[in-house]
C-alpha positions in Angstrom: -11.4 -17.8 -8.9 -14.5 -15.7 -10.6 -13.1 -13.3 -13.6 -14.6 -10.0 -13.8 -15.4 -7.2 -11.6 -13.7 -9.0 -7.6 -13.6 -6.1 -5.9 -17.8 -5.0 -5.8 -16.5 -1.9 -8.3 -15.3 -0.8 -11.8 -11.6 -2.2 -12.3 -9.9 -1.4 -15.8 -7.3 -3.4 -17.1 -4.3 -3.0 -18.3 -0.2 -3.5 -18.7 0.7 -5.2 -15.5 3.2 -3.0 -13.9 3.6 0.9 -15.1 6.6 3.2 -14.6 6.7 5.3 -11.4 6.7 8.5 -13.9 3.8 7.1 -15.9 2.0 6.6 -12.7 2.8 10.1 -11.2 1.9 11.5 -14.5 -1.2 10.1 -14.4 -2.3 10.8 -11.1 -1.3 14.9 -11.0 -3.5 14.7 -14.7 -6.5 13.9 -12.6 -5.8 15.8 -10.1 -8.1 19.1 -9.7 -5.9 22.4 -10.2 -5.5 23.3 -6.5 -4.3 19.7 -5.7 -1.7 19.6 -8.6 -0.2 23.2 -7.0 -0.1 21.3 -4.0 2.1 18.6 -5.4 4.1 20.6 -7.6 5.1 22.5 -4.4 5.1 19.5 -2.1 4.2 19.9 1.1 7.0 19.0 2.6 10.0 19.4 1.2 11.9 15.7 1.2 13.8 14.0 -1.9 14.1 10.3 -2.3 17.3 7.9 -2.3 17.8 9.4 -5.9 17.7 13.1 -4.8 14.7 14.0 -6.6 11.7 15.8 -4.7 9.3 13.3 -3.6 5.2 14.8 -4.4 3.4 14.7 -0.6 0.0 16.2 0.4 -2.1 17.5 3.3 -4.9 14.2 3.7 -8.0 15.1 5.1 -8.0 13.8 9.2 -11.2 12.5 8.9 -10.1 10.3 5.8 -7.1 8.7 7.6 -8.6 8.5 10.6 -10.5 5.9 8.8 -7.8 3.5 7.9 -7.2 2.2 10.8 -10.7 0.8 10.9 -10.7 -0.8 7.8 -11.2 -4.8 7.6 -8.0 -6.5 6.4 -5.2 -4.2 6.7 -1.8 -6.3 7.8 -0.4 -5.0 10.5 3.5 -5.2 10.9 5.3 -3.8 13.9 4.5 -3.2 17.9 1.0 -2.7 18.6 2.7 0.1 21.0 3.9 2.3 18.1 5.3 5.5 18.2 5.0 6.0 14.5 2.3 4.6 12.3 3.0 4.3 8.6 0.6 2.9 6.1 1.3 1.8 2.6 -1.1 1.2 -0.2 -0.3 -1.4 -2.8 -0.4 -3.7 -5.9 1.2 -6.9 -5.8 1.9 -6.1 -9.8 3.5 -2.8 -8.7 7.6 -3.0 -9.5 8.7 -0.3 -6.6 5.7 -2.1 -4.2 8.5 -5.1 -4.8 11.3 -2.8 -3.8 9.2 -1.1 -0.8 8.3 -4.6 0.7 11.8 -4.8 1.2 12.7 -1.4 2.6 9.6 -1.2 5.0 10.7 -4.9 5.9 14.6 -3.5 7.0 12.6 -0.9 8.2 10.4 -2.4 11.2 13.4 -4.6 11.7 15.4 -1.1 12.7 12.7 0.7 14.3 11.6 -1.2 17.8 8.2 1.6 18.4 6.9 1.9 14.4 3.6 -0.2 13.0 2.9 -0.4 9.3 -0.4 -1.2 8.1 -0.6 -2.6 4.7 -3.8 -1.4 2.9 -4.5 -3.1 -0.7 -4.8 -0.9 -3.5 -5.2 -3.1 -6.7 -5.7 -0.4 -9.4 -2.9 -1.9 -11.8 -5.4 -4.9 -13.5 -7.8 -7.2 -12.2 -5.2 -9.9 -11.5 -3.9 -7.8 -8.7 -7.2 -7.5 -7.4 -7.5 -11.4 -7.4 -4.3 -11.7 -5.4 -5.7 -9.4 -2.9 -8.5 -11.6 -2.3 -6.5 -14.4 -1.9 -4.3 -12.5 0.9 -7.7 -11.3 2.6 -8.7 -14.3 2.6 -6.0 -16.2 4.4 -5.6 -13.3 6.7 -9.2 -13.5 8.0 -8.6 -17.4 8.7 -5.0 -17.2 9.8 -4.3 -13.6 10.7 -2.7 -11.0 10.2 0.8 -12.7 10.6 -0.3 -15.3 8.1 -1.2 -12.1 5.9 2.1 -10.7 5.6 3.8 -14.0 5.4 1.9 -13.8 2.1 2.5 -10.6 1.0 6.3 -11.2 1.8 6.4 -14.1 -0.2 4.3 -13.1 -3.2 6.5 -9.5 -3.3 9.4 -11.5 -3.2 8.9 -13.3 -6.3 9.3 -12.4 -9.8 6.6 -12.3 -12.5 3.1 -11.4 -12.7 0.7 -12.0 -9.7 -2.6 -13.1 -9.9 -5.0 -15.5 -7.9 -4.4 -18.7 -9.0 -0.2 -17.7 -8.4 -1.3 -16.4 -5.2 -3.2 -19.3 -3.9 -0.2 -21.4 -5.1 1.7 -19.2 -2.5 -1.1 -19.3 0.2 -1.0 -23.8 -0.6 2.7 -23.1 -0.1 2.4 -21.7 3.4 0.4 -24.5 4.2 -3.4 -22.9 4.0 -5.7 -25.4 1.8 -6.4 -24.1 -1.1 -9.7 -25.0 -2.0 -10.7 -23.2 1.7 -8.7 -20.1 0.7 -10.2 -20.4 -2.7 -13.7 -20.0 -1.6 -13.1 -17.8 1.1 -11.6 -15.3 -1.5 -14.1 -15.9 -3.5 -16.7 -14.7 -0.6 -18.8 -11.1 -0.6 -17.3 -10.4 2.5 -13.6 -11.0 1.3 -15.3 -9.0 -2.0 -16.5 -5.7 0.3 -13.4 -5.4 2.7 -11.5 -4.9 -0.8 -14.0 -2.4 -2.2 -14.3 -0.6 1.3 -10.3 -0.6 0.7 -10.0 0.8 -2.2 -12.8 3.5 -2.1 -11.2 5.0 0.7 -7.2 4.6 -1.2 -9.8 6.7 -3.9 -11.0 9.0 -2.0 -7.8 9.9 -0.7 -6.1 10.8 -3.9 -3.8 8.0 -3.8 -3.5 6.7 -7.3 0.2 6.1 -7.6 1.5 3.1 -6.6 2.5 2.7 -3.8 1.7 5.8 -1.7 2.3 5.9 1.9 0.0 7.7 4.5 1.6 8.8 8.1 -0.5 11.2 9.7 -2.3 13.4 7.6 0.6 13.4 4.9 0.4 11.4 1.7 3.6 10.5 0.0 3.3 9.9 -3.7 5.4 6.9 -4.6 7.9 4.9 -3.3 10.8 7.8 -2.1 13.7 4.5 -1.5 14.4 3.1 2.3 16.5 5.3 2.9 14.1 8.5 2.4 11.5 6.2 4.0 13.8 5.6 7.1 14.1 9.6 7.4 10.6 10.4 7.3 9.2 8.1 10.2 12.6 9.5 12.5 11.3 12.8 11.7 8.0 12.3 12.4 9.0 10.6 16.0 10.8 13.6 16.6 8.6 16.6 14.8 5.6 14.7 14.4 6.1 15.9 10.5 7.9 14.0 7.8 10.4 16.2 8.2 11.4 18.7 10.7 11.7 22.1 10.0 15.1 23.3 9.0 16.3 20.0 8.4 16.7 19.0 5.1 14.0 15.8 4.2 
């Protein structure tokens, strides 16, 4: 696959995977003041499998309205859903490896959610690489064939990048030099940037966020904490129901 910029924008480098704190930190630093408030305060009040408050915050509508139009989002779940979640993610992201299993249990317990997975490759450029090895078998297998991918690649230890990824893809039984140039493609190249710019202009710069609704939740919160939030949401059509703790 071509080095450099594979996403049609500016990617920094970096360490490969970065604490959940580190992450957080950074993301509240950029924040502007009213938005930090926000998160300090939550808007929501829910804590994660570890009891700590989980950071969420009031989306625009007319930003996640847009995800599910997006090219290449994996779609998990009934198509009759009850309950959308979406997660963004890096495939170098350690609690992405820990949420690939939760949302998995997840959509195995809960017969009317849907979870779209939305790439979000803002760790290094080698994640950005495996997700346009995973676009690229998606658009000529579908979206099954996409999160038989993602399942396998979160599922393994070590760094990701594209040539471990199209190993993965070859392993599936999708011929790599096909997926290779397909990933390599300006369309595989602009659903990725159209991805991420919109991940951007949402604020979601941890890894990974989650957006139901018009909530964003900052960071993996644990399955359990996940589990809580899309029953309340069926029930309150919040990610937590008031009076209840979250």
């Amino acid at each position: 696959m071509r080095r450099g910029d594979p996403a049609g924008g500016p990617l920094r480098g970096g360490p490969a995977c970065l604490s959940r704190r580190t992450l957080l930190a950074g993301l509240l630093a950029a924040w502007p003041a009213a938005a930090l408030a926000q998160a300090e305060g939550q808007w929501h009040a829910i804590t994660g499998d570890d009891g700590r408050p989980v950071p969420n915050t009031r989306l625009p509508g007319e930003l996640t309205s847009e995800i599910a139009g997006l090219r290449g989002v994996t779609w998990i779940g009934t198509r009759e859903a009850g309950v959308t979640l979406h997660e963004f993610y890096d495939y170098n992201c350690p609690w992405c490896r820990k949420a690939a299993h939760d949302i998995a249990a997840l959509v195995a317990a809960t017969p009317d959610l849907r979870v779209g997975l939305v790439h979000n490759p803002i760790l290094s450029p080698r994640s950005a690489q495996a997700a346009k090895v995973h676009l690229a078998v998606q658009r000529r297998a579908g979206s099954a064939a996409g999160y038989a991918l993602y399942a396998r690649l979160l599922g393994a230890p070590g760094a990701i990048d594209g040539p471990r990824a199209l190993d993965a893809a070859q392993a599936l039984g999708h011929p790599r030099a096909a997926i290779e140039a397909e990933a390599d493609s300006p369309e595989i190249g602009e659903a990725l940037a159209t991805q991420m710019r919109l991940s951007a202009n949402l604020g979601l710069a941890a890894t990974p966020p989650y957006v139901v609704g018009t909530t964003g939740v900052l960071g993996h919160p644990g399955g359990r904490a996940l589990a809580r939030m899309v029953a309340a949401v069926a029930a309150c059509d919040a990610i937590t129901c008031e009076g209840q703790p979250g």
